[in-house]
LUMDRENVEX-509430 format. One record per residue: residue in one letter; residue number from 1; x, y, z of N, C-alpha, C in turn. Coordinates in nm, 4 decimals, padded with zeros to 6 digits. Layout:
   type   seq        n.u        n.v        n.w       ca.u       ca.v       ca.w        c.u        c.v        c.w
      A   NUM          X          Y          Z          X          Y          Z          X          Y          Z
...
// end
This chain:
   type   seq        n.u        n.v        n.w       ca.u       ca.v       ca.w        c.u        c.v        c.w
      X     1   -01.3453   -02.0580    02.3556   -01.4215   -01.9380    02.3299   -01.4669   -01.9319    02.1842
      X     2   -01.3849   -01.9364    02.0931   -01.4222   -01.9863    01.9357   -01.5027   -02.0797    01.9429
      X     3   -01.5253   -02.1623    01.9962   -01.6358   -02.2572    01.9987   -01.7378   -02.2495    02.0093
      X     4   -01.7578   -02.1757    02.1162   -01.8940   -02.1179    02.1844   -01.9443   -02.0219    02.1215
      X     5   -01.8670   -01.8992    02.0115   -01.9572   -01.8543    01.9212   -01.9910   -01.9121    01.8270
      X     6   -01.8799   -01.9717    01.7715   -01.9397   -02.0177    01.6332   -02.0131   -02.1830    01.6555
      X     7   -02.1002   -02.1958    01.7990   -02.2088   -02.2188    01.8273   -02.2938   -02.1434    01.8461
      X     8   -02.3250   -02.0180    01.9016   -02.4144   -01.9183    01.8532   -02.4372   -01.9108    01.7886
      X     9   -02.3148   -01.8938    01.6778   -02.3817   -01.7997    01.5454   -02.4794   -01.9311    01.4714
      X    10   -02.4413   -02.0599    01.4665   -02.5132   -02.1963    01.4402   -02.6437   -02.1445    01.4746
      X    11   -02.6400   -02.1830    01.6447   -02.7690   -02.1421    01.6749   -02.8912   -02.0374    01.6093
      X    12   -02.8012   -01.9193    01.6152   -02.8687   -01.8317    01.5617   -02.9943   -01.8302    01.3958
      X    13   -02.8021   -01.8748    01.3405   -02.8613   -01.9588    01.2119   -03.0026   -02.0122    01.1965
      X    14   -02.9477   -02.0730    01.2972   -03.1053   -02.2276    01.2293   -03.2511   -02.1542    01.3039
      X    15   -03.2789   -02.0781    01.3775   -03.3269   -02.0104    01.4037   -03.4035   -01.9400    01.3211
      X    16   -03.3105   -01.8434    01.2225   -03.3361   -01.7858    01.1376   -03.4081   -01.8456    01.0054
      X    17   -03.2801   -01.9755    00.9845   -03.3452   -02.0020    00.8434   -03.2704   -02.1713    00.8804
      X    18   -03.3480   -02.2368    00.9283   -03.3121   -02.3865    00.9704   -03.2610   -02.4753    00.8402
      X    19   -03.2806   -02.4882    00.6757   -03.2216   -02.5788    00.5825   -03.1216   -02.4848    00.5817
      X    20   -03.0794   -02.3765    00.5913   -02.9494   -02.3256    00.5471   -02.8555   -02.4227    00.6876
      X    21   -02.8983   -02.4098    00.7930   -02.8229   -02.4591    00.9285   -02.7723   -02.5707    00.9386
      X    22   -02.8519   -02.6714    00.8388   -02.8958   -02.8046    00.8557   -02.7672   -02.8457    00.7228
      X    23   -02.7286   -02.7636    00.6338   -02.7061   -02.7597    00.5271   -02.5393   -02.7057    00.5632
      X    24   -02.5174   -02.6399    00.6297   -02.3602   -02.6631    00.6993   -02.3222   -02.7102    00.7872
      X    25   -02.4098   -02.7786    00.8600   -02.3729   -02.8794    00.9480   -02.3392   -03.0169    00.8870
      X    26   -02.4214   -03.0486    00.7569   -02.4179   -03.1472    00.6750   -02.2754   -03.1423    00.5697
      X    27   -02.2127   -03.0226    00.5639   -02.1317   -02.9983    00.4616   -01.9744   -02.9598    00.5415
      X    28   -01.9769   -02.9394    00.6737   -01.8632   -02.8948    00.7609   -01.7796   -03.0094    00.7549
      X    29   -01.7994   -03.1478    00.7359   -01.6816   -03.2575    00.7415   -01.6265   -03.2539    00.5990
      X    30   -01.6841   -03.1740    00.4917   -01.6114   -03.2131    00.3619   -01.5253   -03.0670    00.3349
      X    31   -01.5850   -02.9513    00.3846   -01.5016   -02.8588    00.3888   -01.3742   -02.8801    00.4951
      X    32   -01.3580   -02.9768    00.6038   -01.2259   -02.9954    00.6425   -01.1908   -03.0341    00.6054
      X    33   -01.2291   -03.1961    00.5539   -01.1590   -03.2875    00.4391   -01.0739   -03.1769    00.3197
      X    34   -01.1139   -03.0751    00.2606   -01.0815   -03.0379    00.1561   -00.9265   -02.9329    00.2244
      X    35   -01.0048   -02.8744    00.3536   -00.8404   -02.7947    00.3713   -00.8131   -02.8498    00.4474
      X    36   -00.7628   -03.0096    00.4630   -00.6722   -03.0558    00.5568   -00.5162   -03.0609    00.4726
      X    37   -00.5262   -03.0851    00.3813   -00.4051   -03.0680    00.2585   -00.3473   -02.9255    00.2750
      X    38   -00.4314   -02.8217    00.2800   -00.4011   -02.6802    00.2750   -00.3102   -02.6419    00.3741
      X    39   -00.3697   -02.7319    00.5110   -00.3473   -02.6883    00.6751   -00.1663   -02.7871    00.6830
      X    40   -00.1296   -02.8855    00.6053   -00.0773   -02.9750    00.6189    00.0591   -02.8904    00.5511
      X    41    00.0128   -02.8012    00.4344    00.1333   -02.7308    00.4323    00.1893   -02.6536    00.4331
      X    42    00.1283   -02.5737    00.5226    00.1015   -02.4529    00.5906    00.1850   -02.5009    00.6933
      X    43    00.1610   -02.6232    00.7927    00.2550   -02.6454    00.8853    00.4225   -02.6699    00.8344
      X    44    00.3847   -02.7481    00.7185    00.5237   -02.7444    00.6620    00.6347   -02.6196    00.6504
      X    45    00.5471   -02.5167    00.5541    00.6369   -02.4279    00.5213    00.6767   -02.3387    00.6284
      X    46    00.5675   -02.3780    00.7619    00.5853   -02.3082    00.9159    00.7941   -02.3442    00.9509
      X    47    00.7348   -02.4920    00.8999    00.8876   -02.6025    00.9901    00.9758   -02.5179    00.8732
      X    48    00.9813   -02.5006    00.7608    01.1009   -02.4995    00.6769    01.1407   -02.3457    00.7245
      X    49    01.0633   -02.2660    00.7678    01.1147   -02.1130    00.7797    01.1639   -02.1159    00.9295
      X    50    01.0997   -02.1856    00.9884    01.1326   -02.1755    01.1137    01.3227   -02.2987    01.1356
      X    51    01.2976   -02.3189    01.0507    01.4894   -02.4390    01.0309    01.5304   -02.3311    00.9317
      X    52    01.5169   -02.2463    00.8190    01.5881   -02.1513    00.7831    01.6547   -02.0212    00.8950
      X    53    01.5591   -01.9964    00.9929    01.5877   -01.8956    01.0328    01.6833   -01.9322    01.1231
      X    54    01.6593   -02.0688    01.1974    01.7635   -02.1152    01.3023    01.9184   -02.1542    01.2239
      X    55    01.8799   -02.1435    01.0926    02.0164   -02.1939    01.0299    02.1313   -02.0707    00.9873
      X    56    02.0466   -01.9740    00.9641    02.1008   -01.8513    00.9067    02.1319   -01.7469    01.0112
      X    57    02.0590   -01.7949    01.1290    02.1021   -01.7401    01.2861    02.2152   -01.7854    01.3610
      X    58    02.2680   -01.9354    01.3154    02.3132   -01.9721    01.3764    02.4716   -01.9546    01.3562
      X    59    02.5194   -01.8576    01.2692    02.6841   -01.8079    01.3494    02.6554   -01.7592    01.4628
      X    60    02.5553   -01.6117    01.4367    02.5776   -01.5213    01.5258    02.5533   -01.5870    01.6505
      X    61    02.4704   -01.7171    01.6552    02.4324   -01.7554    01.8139    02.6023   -01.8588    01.8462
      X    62    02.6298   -01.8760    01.7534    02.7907   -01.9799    01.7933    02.8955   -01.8554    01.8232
      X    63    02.8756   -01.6861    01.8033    02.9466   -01.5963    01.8382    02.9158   -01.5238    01.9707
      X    64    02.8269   -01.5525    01.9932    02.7474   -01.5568    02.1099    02.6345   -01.3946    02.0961
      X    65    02.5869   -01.3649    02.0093    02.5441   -01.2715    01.9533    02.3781   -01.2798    02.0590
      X    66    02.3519   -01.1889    02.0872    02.1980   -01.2173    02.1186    02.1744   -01.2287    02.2846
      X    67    02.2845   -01.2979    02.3223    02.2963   -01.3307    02.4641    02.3171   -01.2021    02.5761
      X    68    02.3735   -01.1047    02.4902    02.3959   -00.9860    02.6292    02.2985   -00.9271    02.7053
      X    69    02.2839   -00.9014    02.7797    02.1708   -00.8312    02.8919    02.1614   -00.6821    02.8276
      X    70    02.0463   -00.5641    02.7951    02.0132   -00.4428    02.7749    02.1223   -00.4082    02.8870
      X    71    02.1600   -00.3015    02.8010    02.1934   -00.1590    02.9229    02.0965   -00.0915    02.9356
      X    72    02.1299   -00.0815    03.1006    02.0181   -00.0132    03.1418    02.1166    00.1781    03.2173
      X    73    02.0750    00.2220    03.1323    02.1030    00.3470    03.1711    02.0309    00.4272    03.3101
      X    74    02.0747    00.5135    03.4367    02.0034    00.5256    03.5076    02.0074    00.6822    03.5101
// end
């Protein structure tokens, strides 16, 4: 679905004003090139919070914390 607009909005673009269109289509492989570094540690600091949280969770899950079913009041 992201795709398909931001093929529209392309479309639209070049439509409007075709060297501007022509001119990010020409420039879209160096703007990934540039935040692939960005995206790379972004996943990182994803992994390090996501192994902090399992680490700093993990008495209460060896106490068995987390596991009980809601009461359900009737």
């Amino acid at each position: 679905m992201k795709t398909l607009v931001a093929l529209l909005a392309w479309c639209l673009l070049f439509v409007l004003c075709w060297p501007l269109a022509v001119l990010a289509l020409l420039a879209w492989p160096f703007v990934w090139l540039l935040s692939l570094p960005f995206r790379l540690v972004g996943i990182t600091f994803s992994a390090l919070f996501a192994f902090l949280h399992a680490l700093l969770m993990l008495p209460a899950r060896l106490l068995g914390g987390g596991r009980r079913a809601p009461l359900v009041s009737a």
